[in-house]
BASEBA-744145 format. One record per residue (C-alpha): residue in three letters; x, y, z; residue number from 1. Coordinates in nm, 4 decimals. Example, Ala and Ser with C-alpha at 12.3 -4.5 7.8 and 13.67 -1.06 7.14 Angstrom:
<r 'ala',<1.2300,-0.4500,0.7800>,1>;
<r 'ser',<1.3670,-0.1060,0.7140>,2>;
***
This chain:
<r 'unk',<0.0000,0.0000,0.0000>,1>;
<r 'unk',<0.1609,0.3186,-0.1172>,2>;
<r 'unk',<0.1928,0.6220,0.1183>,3>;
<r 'unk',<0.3384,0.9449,0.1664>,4>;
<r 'unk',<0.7069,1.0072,0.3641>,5>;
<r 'unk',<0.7089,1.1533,0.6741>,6>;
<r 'unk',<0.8931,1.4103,0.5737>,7>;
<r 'unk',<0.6087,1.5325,0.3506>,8>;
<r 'unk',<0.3281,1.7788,0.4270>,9>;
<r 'unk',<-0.0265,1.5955,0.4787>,10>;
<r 'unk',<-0.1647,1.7697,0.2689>,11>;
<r 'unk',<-0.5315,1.7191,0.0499>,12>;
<r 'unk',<-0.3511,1.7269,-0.2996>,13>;
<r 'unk',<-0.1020,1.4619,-0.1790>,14>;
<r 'unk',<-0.3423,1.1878,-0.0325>,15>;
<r 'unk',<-0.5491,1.2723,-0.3542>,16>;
<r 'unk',<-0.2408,1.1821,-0.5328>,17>;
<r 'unk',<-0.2057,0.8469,-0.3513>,18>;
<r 'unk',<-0.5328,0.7544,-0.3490>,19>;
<r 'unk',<-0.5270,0.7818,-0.7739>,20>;
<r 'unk',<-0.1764,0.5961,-0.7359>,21>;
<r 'unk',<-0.3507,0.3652,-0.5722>,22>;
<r 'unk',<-0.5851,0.2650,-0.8301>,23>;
<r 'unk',<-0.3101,0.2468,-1.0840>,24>;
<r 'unk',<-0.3205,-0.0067,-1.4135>,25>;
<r 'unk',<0.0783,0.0255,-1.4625>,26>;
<r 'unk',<0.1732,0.0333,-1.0505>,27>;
<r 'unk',<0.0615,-0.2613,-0.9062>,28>;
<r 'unk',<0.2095,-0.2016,-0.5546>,29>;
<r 'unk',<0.3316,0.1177,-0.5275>,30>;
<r 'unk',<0.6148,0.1671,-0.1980>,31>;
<r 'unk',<0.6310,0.4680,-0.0473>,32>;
<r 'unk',<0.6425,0.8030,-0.2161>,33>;
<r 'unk',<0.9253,1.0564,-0.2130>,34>;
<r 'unk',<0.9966,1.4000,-0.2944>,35>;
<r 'unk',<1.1963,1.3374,-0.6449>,36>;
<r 'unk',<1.2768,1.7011,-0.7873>,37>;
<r 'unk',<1.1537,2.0789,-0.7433>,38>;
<r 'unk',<1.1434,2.3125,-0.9873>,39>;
<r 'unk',<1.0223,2.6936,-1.0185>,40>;
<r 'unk',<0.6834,2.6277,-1.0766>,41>;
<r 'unk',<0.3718,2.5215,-0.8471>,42>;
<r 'unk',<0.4105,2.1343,-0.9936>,43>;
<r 'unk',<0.5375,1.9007,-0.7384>,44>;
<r 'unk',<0.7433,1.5908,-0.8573>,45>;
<r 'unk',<0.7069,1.2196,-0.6267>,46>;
<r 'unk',<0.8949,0.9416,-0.7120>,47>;
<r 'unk',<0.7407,0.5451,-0.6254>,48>;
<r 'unk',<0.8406,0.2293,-0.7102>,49>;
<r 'unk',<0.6586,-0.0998,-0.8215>,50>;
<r 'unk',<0.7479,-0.3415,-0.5136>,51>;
<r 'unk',<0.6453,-0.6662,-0.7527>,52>;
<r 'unk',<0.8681,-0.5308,-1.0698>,53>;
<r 'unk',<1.1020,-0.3217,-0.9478>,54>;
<r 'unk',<1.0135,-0.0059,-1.1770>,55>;
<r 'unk',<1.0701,0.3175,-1.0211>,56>;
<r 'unk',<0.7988,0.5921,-1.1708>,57>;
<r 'unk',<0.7394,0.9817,-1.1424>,58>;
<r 'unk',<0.3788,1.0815,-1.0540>,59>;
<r 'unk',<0.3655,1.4760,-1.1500>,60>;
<r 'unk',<0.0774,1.7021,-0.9029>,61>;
<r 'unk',<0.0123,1.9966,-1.1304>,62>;
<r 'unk',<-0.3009,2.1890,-0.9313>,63>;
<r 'unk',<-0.5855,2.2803,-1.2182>,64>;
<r 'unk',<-0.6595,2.5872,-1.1056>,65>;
<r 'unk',<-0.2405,2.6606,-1.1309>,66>;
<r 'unk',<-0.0963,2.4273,-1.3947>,67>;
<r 'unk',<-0.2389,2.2856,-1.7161>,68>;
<r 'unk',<-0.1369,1.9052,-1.7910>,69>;
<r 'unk',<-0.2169,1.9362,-2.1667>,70>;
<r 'unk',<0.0863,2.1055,-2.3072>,71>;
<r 'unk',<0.3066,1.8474,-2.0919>,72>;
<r 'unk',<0.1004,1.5724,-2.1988>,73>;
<r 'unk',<0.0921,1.6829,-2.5935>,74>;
<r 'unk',<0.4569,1.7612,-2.6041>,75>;
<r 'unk',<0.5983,1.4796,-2.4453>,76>;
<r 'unk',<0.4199,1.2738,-2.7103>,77>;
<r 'unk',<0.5500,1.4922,-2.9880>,78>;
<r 'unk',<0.9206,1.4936,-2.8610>,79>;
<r 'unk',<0.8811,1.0680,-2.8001>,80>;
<r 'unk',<0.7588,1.0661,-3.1842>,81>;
<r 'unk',<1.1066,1.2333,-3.2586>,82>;
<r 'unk',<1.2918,0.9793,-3.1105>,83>;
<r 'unk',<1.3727,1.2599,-2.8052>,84>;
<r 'unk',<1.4030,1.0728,-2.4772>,85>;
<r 'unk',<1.1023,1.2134,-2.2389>,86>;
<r 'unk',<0.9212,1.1083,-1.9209>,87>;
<r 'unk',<0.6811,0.9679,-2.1272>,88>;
<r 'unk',<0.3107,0.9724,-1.9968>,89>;
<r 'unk',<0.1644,0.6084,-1.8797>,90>;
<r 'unk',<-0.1322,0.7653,-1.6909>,91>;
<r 'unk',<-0.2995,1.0802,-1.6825>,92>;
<r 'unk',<-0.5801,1.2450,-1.4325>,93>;
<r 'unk',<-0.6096,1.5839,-1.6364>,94>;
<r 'unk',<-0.9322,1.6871,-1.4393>,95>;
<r 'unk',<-0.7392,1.6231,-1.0864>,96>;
<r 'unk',<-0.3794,1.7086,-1.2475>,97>;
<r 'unk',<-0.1909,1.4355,-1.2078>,98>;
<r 'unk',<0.0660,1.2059,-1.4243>,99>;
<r 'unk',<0.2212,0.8638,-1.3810>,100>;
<r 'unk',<0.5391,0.9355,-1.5892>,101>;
<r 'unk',<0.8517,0.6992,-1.7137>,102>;
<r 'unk',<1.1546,0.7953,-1.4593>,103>;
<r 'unk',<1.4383,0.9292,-1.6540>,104>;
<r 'unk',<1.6603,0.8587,-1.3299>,105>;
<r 'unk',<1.8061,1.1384,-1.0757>,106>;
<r 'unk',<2.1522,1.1868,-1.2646>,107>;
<r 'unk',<2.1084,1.5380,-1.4035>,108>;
<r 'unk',<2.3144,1.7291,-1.6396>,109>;
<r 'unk',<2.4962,1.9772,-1.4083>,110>;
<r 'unk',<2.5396,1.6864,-1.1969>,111>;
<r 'unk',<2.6721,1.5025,-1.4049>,112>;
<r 'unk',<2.9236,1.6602,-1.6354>,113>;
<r 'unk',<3.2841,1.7604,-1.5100>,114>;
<r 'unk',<3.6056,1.8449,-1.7658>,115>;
<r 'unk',<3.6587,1.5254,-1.8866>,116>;
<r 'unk',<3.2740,1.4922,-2.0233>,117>;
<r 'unk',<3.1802,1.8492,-2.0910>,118>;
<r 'unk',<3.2674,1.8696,-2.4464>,119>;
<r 'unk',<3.1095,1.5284,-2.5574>,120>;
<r 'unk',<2.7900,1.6020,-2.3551>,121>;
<r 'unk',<2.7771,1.9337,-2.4841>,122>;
<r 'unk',<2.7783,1.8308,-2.8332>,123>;
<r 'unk',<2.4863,1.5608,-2.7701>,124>;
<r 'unk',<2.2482,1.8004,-2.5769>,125>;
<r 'unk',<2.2933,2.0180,-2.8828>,126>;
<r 'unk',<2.2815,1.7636,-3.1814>,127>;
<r 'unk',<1.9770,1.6736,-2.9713>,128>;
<r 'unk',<1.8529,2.0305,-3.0095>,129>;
<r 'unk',<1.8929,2.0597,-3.3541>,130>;
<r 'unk',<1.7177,1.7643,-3.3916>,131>;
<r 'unk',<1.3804,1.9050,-3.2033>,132>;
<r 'unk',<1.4352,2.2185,-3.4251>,133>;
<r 'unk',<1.4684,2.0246,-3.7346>,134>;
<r 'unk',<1.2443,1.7647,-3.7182>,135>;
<r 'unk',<0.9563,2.0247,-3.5005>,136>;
<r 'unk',<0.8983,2.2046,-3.7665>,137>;
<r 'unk',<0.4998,2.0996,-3.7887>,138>;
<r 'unk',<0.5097,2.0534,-3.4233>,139>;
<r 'unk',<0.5957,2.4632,-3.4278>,140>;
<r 'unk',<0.2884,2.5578,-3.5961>,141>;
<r 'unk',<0.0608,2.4281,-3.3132>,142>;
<r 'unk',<0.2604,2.5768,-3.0244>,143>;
<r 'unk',<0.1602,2.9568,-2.8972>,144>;
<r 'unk',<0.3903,3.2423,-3.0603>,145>;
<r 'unk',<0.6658,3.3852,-2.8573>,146>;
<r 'unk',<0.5737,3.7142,-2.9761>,147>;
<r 'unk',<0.6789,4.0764,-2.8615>,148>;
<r 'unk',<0.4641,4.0549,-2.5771>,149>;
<r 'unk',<0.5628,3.7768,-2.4141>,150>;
<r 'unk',<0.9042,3.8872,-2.4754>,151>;
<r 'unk',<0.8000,4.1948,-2.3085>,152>;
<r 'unk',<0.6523,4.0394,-2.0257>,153>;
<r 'unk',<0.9257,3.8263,-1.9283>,154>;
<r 'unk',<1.1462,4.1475,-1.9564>,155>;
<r 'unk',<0.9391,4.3307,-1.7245>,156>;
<r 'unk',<1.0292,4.0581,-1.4609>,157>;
<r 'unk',<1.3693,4.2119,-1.4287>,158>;
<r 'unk',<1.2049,4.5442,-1.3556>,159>;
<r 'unk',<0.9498,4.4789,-1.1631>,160>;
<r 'unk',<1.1039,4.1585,-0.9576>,161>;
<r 'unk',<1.4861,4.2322,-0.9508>,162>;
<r 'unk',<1.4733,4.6333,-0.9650>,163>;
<r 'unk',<1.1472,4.7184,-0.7724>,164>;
<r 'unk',<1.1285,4.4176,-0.5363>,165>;
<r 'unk',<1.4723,4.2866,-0.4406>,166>;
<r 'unk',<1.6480,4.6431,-0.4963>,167>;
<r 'unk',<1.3417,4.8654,-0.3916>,168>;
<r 'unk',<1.3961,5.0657,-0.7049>,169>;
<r 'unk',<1.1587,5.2265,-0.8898>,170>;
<r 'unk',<1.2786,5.4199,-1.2490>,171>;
<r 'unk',<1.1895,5.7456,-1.2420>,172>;
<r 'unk',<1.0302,5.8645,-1.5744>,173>;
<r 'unk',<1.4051,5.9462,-1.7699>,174>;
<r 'unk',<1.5577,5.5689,-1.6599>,175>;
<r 'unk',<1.1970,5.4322,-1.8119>,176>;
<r 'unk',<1.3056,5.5964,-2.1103>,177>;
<r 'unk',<1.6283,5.3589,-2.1205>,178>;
<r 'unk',<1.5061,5.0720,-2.0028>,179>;
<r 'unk',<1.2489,5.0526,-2.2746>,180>;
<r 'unk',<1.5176,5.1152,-2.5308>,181>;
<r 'unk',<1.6527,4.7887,-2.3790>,182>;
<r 'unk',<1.3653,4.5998,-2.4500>,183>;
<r 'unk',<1.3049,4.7023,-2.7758>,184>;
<r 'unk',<1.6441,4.6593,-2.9009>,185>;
<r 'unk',<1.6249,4.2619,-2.7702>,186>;
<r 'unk',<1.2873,4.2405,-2.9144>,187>;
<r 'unk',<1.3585,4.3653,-3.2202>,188>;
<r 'unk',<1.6614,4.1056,-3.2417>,189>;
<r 'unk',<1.4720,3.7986,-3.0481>,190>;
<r 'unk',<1.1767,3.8691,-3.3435>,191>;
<r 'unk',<1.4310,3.9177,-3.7105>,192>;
<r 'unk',<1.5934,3.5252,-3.6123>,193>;
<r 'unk',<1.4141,3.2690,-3.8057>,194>;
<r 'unk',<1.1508,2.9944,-3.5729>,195>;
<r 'unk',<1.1703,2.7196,-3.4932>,196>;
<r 'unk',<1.0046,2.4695,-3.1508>,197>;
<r 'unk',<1.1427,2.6542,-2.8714>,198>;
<r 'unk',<1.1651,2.4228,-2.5334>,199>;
<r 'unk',<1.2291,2.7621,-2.3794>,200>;
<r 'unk',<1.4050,2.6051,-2.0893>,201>;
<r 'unk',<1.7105,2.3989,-2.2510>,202>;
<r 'unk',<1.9620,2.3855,-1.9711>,203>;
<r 'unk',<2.1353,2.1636,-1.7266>,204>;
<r 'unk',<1.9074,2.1067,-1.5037>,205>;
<r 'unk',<1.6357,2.0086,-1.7098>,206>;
<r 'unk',<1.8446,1.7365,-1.8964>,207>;
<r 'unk',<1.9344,1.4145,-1.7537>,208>;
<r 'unk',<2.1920,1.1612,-1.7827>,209>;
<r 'unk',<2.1265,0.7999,-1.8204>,210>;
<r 'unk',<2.2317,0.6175,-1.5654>,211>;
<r 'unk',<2.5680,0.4186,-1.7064>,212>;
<r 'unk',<2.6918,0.7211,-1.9376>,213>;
<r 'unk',<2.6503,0.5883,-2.2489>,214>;
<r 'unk',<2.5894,0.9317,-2.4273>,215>;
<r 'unk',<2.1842,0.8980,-2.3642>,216>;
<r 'unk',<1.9900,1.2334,-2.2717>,217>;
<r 'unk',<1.6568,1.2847,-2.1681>,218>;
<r 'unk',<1.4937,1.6184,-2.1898>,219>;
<r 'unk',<1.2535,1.7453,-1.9256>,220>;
<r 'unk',<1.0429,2.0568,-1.8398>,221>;
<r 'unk',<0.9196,2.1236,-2.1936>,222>;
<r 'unk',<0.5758,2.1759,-2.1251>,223>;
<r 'unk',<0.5963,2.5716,-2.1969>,224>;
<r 'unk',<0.7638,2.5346,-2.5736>,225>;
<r 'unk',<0.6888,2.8074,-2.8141>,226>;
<r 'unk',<0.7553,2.8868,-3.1992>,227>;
<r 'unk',<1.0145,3.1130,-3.1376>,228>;
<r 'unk',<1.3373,3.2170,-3.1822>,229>;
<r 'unk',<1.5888,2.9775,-3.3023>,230>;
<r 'unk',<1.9342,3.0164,-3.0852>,231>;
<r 'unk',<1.7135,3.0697,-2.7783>,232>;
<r 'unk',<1.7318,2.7194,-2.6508>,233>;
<r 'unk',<2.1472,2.6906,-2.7487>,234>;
<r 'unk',<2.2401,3.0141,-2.5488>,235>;
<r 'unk',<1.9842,2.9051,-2.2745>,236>;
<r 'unk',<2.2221,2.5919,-2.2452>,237>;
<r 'unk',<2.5772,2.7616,-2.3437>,238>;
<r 'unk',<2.4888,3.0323,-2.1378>,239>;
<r 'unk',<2.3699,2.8239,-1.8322>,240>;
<r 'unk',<2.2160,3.0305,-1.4860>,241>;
<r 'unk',<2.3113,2.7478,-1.2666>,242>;
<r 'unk',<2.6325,2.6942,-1.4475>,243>;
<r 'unk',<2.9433,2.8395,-1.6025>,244>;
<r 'unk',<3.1923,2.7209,-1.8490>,245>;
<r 'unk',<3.5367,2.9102,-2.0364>,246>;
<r 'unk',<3.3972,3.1491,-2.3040>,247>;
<r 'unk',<3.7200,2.9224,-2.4982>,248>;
<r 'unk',<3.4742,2.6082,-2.4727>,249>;
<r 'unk',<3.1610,2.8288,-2.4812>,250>;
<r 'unk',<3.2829,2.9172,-2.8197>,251>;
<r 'unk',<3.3565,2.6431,-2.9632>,252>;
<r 'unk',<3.0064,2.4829,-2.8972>,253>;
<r 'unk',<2.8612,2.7711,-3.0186>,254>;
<r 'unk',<2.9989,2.7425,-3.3369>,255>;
<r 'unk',<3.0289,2.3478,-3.3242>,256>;
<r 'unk',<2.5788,2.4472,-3.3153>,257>;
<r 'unk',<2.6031,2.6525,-3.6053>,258>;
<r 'unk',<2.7683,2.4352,-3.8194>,259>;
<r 'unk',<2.5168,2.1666,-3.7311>,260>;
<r 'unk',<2.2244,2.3908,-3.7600>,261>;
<r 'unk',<2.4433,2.4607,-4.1443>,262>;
<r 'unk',<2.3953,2.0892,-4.2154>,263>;
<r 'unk',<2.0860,2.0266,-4.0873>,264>;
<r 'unk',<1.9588,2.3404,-4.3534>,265>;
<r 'unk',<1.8266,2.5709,-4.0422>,266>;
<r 'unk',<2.0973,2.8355,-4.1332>,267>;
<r 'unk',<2.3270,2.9072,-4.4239>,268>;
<r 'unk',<2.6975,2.9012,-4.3797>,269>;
<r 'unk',<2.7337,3.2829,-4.4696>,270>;
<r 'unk',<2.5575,3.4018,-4.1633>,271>;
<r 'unk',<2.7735,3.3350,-3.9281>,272>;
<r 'unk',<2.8296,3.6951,-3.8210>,273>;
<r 'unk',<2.4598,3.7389,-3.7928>,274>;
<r 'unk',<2.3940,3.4802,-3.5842>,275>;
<r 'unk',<2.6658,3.5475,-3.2998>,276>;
<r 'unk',<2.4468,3.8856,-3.2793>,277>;
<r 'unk',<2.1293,3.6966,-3.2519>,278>;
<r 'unk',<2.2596,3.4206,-2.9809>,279>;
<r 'unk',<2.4560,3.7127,-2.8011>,280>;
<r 'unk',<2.1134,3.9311,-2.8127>,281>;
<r 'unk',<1.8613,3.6681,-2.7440>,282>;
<r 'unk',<2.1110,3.5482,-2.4489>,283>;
<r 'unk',<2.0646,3.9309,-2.2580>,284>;
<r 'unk',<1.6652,3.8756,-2.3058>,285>;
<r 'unk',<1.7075,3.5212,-2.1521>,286>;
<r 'unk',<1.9153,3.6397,-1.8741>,287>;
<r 'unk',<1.7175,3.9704,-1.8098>,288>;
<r 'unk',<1.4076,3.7384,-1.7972>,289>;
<r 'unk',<1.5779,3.5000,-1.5554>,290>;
<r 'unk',<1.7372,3.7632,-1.2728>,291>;
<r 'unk',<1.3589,3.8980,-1.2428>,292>;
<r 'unk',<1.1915,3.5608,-1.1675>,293>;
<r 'unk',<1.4940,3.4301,-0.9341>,294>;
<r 'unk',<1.4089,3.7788,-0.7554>,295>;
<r 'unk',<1.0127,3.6557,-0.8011>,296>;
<r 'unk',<1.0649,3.3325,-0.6520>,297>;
<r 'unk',<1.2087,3.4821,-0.3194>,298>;
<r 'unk',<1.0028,3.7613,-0.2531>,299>;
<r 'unk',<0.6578,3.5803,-0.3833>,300>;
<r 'unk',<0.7192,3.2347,-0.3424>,301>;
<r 'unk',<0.9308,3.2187,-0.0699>,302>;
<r 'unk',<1.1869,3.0119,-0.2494>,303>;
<r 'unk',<1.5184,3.1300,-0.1630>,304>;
<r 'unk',<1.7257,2.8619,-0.3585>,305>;
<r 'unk',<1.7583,3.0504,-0.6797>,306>;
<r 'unk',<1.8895,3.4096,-0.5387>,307>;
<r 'unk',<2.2853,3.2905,-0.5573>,308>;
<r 'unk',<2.1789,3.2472,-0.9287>,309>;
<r 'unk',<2.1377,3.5964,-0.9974>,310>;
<r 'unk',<2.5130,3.7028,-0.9524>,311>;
<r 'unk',<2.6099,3.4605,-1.2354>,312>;
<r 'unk',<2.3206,3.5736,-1.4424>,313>;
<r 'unk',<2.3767,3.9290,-1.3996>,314>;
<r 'unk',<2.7560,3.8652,-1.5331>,315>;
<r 'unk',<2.6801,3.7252,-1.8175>,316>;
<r 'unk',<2.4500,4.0418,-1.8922>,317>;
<r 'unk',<2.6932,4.2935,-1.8370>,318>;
<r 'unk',<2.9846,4.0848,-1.9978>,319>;
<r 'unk',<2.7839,4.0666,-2.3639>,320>;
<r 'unk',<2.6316,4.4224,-2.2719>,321>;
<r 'unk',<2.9696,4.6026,-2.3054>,322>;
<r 'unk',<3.0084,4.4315,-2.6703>,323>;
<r 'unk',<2.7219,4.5966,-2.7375>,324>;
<r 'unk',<2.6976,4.8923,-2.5977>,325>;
<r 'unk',<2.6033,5.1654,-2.8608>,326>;
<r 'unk',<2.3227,4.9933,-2.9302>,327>;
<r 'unk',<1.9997,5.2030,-2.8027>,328>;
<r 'unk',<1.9301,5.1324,-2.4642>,329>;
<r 'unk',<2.2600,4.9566,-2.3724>,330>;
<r 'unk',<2.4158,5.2256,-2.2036>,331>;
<r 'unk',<2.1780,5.2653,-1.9642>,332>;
<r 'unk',<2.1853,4.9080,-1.8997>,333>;
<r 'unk',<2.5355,4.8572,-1.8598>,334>;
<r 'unk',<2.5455,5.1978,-1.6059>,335>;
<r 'unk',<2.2782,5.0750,-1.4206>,336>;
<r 'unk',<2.4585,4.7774,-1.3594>,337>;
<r 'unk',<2.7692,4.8994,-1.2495>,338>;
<r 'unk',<2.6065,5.1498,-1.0505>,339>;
<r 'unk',<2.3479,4.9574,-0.8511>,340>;
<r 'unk',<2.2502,4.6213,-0.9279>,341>;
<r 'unk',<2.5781,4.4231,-0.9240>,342>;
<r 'unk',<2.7207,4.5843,-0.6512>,343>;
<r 'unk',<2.3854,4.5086,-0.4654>,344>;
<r 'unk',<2.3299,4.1760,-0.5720>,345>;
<r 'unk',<2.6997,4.0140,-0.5719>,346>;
<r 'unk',<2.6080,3.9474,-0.1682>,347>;
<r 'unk',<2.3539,3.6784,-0.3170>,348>;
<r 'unk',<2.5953,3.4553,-0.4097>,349>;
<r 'unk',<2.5836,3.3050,-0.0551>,350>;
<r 'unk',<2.2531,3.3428,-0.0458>,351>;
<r 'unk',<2.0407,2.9836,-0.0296>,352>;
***
């Protein structure tokens, strides 16, 4: 008879969740559930295993009235199609939010790779990228546009989050000016690339290591994927929050993803120069985005894990910033950095 750890709260959603567990087709005695992963969302992750087979599984809680199982559900399907490894989706509850997913293991990415692996795992999570883009192409169509205004929106996180809420800073009417400068010069860019099936959350954590190294990666968190832009997804990995490698090795992966994207007929060979501008671009958007909903997940949430990731993400805004900076907008940015937001933020990094 399956039931919940002590460790976990007793909470109504959770002996809902066992009691569906319970009447499970693919579990037929399910041990006792642990907490298997947490993530920056209101989804909750359990992991249980079969006491007759053996099989560990991943039961999902997404509340309705929070989280919508369908993308998960329709993507994961899509990606599986592709040949993409992905929890793939054995049972499903949609009215009560629930899953019973495949268990990808607990070996992520960033815990995985070290110097001796990073290159070759590198170049698999991105030939496994360009194979989403490449082969998502009708998959794109049905996904929701990552448009101007949601590029806006998750800009305005940084604003309203980092600046107003973890600095207590609030633009007067001349640094509004600038700051929406910023944002229109990374829209602008984010909105000339080509599109392509965005997973719009490509990065170590969210990508998993089989369990004996044998070069398999599974790919999780893609419930949100948009048609976007198309180096989104490569700088969200090369240019990792949680995570920082030599710009030497950065580099070379970046280019080691262009040439790919050259063969796989997503980009022609002469644009090479154009496309450093658009990963370089879409990576300050990314990172802008990011800072403001660490800063959200402290000061709404109450989740303090993610505020010694804003120091990391901030540098890699003002580092591309400065090779940038006569574009409109960037000026500001880059002063109001130096002036006020590193110096204020570089105590995070002992934060959590």
């Amino acid at each position: 008879m399956v039931s919940g750890s002590s460790t976990l709260v007793k909470d109504d959603r959770l002996q809902a969740l066992i009691q569906w567990l319970a009447t499970s087709q693919q579990v037929s005695k399910p041990t006792q559930l642990a907490p298997a992963s947490a993530d920056a969302s209101f989804r909750r992750y359990f992991r249980t295993q079969d006491a007759d087979s053996g099989r560990t599984y991943v039961i999902m809680d997404a509340p309705p009235d929070k989280e919508d199982t369908g993308p998960f559900v329709r993507v994961s399907r899509q990606l599986d199609d592709m040949g993409i490894t992905v929890p793939r989706v054995l049972e499903a509850d949609e009215e009560q939010g629930f899953l019973l997913l495949t268990d990808l293991g607990q070996t992520t990415f960033l815990s995985g790779v070290n110097e001796d692996s990073a290159d070759r795992l590198y170049r698999a999570a991105l030939q496994t990228l360009v194979r989403l883009q490449s082969q998502g192409m009708s998959m794109a169509e049905g996904l929701p546009a990552y448009d101007a205004a949601l590029l806006d929106r998750e800009m305005t996180l940084f604003s309203d989050w980092l600046l107003g809420e973890q600095l207590q800073w609030s633009l007067t009417d001349s640094e509004r000016q600038g700051w929406h400068q910023v944002k229109q010069t990374l829209s602008q860019a984010a909105l000339a690339q080509p599109t392509v099936a965005v997973h719009r959350d490509y990065h170590s954590r969210n990508l998993m290591l089989d369990a004996d190294d044998q070069g398999g990666l599974g790919v999780l968190d893609f419930q949100d994927a948009v048609k976007g832009p198309l180096t989104y997804d490569a700088v969200s990995l090369l240019r990792d929050c949680y995570v920082r490698w030599p710009d030497e090795a950065v580099n070379e992966w970046r280019r080691f993803y262009f040439l790919s994207l050259v063969e796989a007929g997503l980009q022609a060979r002469r644009d090479w120069d154009d496309f450093v501008l658009a990963f370089d671009l879409m990576g300050m958007q990314r990172h802008l985005k990011a800072a403001g909903i660490f800063a959200r997940l402290w000061h709404r949430d109450g989740k303090a894990g993610y505020l010694a990731d804003i120091p990391n993400t901030l540098s890699y805004l003002y580092e591309v910033g400065q090779l940038y900076a006569k574009r409109p907008g960037m000026r500001w940015l880059l002063d109001a950095l130096e002036s006020r937001v590193l110096p204020e933020c570089d105590a995070l990094r002992e934060a959590g």
